[in-house]
C-alpha positions as CSV (number, residue, x, y, z in Angstrom):
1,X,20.8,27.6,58.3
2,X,20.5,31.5,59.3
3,X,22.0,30.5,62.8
4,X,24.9,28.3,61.4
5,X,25.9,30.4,58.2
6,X,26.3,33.8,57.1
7,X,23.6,33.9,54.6
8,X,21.3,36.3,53.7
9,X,17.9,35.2,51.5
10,X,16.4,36.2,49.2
11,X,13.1,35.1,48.1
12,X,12.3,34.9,44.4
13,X,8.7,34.7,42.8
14,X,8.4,32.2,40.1
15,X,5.6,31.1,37.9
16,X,4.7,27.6,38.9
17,X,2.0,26.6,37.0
18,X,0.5,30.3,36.6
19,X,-2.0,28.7,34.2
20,X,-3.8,27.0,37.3
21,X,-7.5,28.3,38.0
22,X,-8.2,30.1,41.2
23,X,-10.6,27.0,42.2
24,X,-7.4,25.0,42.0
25,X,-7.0,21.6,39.8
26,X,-6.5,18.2,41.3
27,X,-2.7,16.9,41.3
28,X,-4.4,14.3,38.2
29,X,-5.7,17.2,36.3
30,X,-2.4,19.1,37.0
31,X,-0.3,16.7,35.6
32,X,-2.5,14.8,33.1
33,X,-0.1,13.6,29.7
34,X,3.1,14.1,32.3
35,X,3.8,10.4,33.3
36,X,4.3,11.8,37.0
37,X,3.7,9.0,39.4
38,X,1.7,11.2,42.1
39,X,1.9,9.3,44.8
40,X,5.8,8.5,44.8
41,X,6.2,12.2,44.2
42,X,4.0,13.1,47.6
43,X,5.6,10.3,49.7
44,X,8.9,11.7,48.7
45,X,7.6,15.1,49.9
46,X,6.5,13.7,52.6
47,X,9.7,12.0,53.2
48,X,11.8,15.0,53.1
49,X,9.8,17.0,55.2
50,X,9.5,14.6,58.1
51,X,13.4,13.6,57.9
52,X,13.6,17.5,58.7
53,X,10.5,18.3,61.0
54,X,8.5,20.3,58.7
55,X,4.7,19.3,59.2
56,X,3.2,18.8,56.2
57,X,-0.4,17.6,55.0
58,X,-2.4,15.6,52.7
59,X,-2.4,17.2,49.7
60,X,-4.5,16.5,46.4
61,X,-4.9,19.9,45.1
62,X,-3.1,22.7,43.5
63,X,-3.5,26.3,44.2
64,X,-2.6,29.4,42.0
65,X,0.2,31.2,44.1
66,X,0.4,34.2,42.1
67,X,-2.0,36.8,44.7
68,X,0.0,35.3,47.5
69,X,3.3,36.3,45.8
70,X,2.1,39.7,45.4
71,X,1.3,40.1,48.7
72,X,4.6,38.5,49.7
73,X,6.4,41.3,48.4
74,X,4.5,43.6,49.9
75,X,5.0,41.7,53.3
76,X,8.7,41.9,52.7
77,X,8.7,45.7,52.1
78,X,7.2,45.6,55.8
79,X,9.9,43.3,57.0
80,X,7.5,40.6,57.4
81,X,8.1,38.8,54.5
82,X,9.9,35.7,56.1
83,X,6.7,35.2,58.8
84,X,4.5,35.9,55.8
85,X,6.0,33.2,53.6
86,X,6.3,30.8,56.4
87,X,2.6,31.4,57.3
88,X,1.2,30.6,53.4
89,X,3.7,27.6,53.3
90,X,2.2,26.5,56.0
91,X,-1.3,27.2,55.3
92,X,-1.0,25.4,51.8
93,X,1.0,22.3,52.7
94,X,0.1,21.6,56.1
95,X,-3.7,23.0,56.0
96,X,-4.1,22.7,52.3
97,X,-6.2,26.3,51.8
98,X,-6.7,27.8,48.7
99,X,-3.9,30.5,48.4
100,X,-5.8,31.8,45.2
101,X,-8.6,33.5,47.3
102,X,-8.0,36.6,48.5
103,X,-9.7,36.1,51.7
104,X,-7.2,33.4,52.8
105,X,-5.0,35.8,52.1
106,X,-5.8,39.2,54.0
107,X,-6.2,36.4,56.9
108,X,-2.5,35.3,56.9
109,X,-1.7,38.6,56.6
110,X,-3.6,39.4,59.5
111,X,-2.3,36.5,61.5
112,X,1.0,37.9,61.1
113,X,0.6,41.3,62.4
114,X,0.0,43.0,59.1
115,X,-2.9,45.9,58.6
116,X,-5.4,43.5,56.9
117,X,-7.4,46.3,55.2
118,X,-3.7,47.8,53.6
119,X,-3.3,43.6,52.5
120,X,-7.1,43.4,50.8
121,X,-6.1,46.9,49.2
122,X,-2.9,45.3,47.8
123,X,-4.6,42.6,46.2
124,X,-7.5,44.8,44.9
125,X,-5.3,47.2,43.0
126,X,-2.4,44.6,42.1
127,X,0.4,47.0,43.5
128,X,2.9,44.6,43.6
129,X,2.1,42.6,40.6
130,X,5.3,44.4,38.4
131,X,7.5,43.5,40.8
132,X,6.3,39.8,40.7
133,X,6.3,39.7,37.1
134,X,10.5,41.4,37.4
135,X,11.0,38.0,39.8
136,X,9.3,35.9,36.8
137,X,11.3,37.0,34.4
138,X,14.5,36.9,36.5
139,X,13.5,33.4,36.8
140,X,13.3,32.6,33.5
141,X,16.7,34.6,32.4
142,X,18.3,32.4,35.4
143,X,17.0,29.0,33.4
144,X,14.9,28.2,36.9
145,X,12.3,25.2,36.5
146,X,11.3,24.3,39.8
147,X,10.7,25.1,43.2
148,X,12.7,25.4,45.4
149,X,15.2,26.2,43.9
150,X,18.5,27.8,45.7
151,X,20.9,29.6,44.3
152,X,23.9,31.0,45.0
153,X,27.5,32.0,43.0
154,X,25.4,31.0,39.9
155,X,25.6,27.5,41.3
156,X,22.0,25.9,41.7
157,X,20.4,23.2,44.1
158,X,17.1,22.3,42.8
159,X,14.0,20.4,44.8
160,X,13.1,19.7,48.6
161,X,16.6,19.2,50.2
162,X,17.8,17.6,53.7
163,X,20.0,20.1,55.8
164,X,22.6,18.1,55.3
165,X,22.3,18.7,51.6
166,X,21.5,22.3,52.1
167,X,25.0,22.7,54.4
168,X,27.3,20.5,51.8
169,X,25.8,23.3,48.7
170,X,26.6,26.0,51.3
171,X,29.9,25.1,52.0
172,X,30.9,24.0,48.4
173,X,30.3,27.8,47.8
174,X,32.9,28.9,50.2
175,X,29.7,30.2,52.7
176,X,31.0,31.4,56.2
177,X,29.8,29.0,58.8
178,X,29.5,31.4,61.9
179,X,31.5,31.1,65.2
């Protein structure tokens, strides 16, 4: 999208399902009294992200993202915060680790380039956690409910999108396409 439009992002933190254990909960457990149909919501998934070449793996557990958040923003005040969210995307949906322990996370860091003793640190003293909760509540004043969730003009496009999608809510917004 970056190479086609003039956009800037911007990520946002929100609180999906904060209330999740650091051991994780099973996608039954997660959703038990819901009526989600679990597998029809992962073949969707599924669906989406192979009509747009994302890999993506078995899943059947939940995470707590909330540490990886934290270090997320601290990744982006080190202008790594794209790689760094790409990397824990990847290491939750396509390798299904545990996002909730911090050792997973001073090794994505790491992988990326950043000082993994400055990431554990981080973590340990929770530096970035106000500025994670200020995305939370932005989130909640901006009536957010899902993830993903793009937003732009005040206009919202909720769930896993197609490109094609993604381009028709860009250009109903008057983006620039570039030259």
């Amino acid at each position: 999208m970056k190479k086609e439009f003039q956009i800037e992002t911007q990520w946002t933190a929100f609180p999906l399902h904060p209330e999740t254990p650091d051991e994780g909960l099973t996608l039954e457990e997660l959703f038990t009294g819901h009526n989600v149909d679990i597998p029809m919501m992962m073949t969707r998934l599924k669906e989406v992200a192979e009509q747009e070449g994302l890999p993506i793996g078995v899943r059947n557990k939940t995470f707590n993202s909330r540490l990886a958040q934290e270090l997320g923003k601290w990744a982006e005040t080190e202008h790594q915060g794209e790689k760094f969210h790409n990397a824990a995307f990847r290491s939750y949906f396509v390798d299904g680790e545990n996002i909730a322990k911090i050792s997973v996370l001073v090794d994505l860091a790491k992988s990326i380039g950043l000082d993994e003793k400055r990431a554990l640190t981080i973590l340990e003293t929770r530096e970035f956690k106000k500025v994670v909760d200020q995305d939370w509540l932005r989130s909640y004043e901006m009536g957010i409910t899902a993830v993903p969730t793009f937003v732009i003009n005040h206009q919202a496009l909720v769930g896993a999108q197609s490109y094609d999608a993604l381009k028709q809510f860009l250009k109903s917004n008057d983006v620039k396409e570039r030259k």
